[in-house]
N, C-alpha and C positions, 0 to 999 in steps of 0.2 A: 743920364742913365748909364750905370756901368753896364763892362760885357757880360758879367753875369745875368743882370735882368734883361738885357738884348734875348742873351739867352733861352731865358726862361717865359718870352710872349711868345705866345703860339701863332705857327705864321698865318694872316689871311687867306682863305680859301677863294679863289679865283671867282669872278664871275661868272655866271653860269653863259652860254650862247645861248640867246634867244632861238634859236635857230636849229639848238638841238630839239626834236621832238623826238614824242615817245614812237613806239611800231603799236598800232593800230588795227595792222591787217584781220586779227583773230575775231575779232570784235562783230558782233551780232550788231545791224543795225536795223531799228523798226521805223517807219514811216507813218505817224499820225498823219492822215489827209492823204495816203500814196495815192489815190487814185484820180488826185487833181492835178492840174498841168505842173503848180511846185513840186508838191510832192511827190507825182509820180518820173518827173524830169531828175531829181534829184536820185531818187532808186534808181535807173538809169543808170545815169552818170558813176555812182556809185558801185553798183554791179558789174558795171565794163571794165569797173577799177582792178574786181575780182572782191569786194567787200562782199559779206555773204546779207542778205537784204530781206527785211519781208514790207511787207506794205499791210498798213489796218483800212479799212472802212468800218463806217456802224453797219454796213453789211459785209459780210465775209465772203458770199457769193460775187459779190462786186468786185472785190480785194482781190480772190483770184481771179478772176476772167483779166483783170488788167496785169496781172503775176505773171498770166500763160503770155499775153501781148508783148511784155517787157522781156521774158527768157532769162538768159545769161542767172538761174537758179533762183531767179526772185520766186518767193513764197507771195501768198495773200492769204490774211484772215483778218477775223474783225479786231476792231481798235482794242480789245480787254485782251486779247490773243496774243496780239503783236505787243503788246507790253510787256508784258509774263515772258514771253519767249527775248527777248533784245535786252542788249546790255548799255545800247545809246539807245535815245527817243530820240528823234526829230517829229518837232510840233509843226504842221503844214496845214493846218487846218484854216477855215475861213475864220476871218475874225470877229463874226456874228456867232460863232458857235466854240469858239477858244474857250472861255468861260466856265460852259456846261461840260462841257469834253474834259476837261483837265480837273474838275470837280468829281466825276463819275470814272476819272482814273488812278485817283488819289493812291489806293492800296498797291494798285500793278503795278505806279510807278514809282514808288517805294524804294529807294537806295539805288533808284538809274538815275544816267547822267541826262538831262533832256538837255534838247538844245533847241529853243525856241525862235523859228523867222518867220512869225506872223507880223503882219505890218497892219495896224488898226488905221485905214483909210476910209475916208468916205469920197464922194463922187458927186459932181455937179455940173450946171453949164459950163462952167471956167475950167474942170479937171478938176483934178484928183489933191485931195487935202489930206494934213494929217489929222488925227483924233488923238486928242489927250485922254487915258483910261483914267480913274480915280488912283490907280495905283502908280501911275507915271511913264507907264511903257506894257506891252504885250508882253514881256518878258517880268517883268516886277507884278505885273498879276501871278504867271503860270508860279515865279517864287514865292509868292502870301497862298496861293494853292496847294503848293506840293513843298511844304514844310518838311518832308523826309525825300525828298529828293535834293542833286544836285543840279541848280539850273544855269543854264549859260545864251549865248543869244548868236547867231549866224547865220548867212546863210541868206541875207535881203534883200540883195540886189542881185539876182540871180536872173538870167533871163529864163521862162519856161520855156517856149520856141526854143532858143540855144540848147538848153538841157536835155530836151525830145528830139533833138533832130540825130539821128544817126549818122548821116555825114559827115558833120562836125567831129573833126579827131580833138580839137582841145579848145576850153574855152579858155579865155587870155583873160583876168581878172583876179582881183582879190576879195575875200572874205573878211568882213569884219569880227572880229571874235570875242567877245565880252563875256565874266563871268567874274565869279568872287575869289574863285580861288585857282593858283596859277596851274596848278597838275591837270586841272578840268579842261580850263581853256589850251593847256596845250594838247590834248588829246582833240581837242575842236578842230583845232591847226591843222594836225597830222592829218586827220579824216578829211580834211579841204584839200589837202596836199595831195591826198590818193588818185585825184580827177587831173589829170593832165591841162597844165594850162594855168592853172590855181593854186591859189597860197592862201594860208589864214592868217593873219596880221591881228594882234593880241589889240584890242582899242578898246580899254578901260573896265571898271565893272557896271555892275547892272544898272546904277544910276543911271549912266550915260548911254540906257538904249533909246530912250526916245529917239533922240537927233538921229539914231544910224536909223531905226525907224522908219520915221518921216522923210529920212532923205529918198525914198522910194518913189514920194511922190514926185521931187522934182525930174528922179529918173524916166518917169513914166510923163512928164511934159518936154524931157528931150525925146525920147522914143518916138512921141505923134512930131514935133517938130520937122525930125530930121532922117523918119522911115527909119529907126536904128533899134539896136539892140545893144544897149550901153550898160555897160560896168563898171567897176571902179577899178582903179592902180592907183598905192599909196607909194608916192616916189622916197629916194632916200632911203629906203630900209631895205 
């Protein structure tokens, strides 16, 4: 190569830092299921953060009464409400009723970012199992559902005790964050990052939400083991 074509290659543009994330702060978040121990643990968390929060029920009267409980400026209205109004979704709902929810919210959420941590488990003498959906994860349902949305997956292994408890200044864990596309999942990141204590750690796209999933279950046969409230830390990064 002469110095001239040295010259004339354009130099490579640096790697980005994984690490830079976007500002988040402005961001409406809605809470499908706010008024269950996930959901409503995570508005919490989130509001203390100073994120501005509302929480849905399929009753609104429900929505608020747990709004006025939580403070720190959480709203409550019903699920078609808190969609329309927020700019993230978080999906909290049970995973008996994921399905029909995210069916009947098709229009509302329409160009938001959801971020879906339902864990499709079922329940036995031995504990707690995972459930394979037909679509391969709770997350790859809510995406063949909401076709005009953008969907991502976080947010599983969270404890709701830890979440709910006021005393607790920070919970020490990480966030798995999966999605298709990388501006999504890091805006996922940044919103984990708001909660003192917590990081979102980018681990693949949608395919690979089963396994983050399911791993809930085996959190939840440490939990009875060993009286705990366990999270995860991905060393190394």
């Amino acid at each position: 190569m002469t110095s001239t074509d040295s010259a004339q290659t354009p130099a490579k543009a640096p790697a980005k830092d994984p690490w830079d994330l976007p500002d988040v702060s402005g961001y409406v978040v809605g809470v499908l299921g706010g008024t269950g121990p996930q959901g409503k643990g995570l508005a919490h968390r989130l509001a203390r953060a100073g994120q501005k929060v509302i929480i849905g029920s399929r009753a609104a009267e429900r929505a608020r009464v747990a709004a006025e409980e939580l403070g720190h400026g959480v709203e409550g209205a019903d699920n078609s409400e808190t969609a329309r109004r927020s700019d993230i979704v978080i999906v909290a709902v049970p995973w008996d009723g994921h399905g029909d929810t995210l069916k009947a919210l098709r229009e509302e959420l329409a160009g938001k970012l959801v971020v879906d941590c339902v864990n499709p488990l079922g329940f036995d003498k031995k504990g707690a199992y995972a459930l394979r959906p037909d679509e391969g994860s709770a997350a790859e349902q809510a995406a063949a559902l909401l076709p005009d949305s953008r969907v991502t997956a976080a947010f599983h292994h969270l404890s709701a005790v830890l979440l709910q408890d006021p005393e607790i200044e920070q919970i020490d864990t990480d966030v798995m964050v999966l999605g298709e596309e990388r501006a999504d999942v890091e805006i996922v990141q940044a919103l984990a990052g708001r909660i003192p204590g917590m990081r979102g750690v980018f681990a693949g796209r949608l395919r690979n939400a089963h396994q983050v999933e399911s791993l809930v279950a085996n959190l939840i046969s440490v939990n009875r083991r060993y009286k705990a409230h366990a999270g995860l830390r991905v060393t190394d990064v």
